[in-house]
Phi, psi and omega in degrees: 000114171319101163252137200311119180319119158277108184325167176255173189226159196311335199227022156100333151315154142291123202226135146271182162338303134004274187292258171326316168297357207252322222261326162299343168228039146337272192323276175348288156321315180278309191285350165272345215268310196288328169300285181318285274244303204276312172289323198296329195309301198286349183282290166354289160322279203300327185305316211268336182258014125269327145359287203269345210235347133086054154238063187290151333261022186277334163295330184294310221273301165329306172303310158338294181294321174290305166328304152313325184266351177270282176330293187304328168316279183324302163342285104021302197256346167271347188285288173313345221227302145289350178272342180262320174308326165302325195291000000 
């Protein structure tokens, strides 16, 4: 299997094919992360702190919701953020 020459990159590194699709959907990436990151944070939280404080299920539901709406908030403001970036 032949392998491919690696390009040079705008700041002078060598990037493969790979390597450059992955490093354009960083950004993307990171911002599903912040989405992702913020619900598990508020589910997480609200379980163990109805465990432990023993108000099931209303801190899981608060925490949730809050978890969520904070992911989604982050999400929403990295969308916007690359969306001015592109331009």
């Amino acid at each position: 299997m032949a392998e491919q020459e690696p390009r040079k990159h705008s700041d002078g590194s060598e990037l493969g094919e790979t390597a450059r699709q992955m490093r354009a959907a960083e950004p993307y990436i990171s911002a599903v992360w912040k989405l992702v990151g913020g619900a598990v944070v508020g589910v997480l939280g609200g379980y163990f702190l109805d465990k432990k404080l023993g108000t099931t299920p209303w801190l899981l539901v608060g925490l949730s919701l809050v978890g969520i709406s904070v992911g989604f908030y982050g999400f929403l403001h990295e969308m916007a953020r690359l969306g001015k970036r592109k331009r």
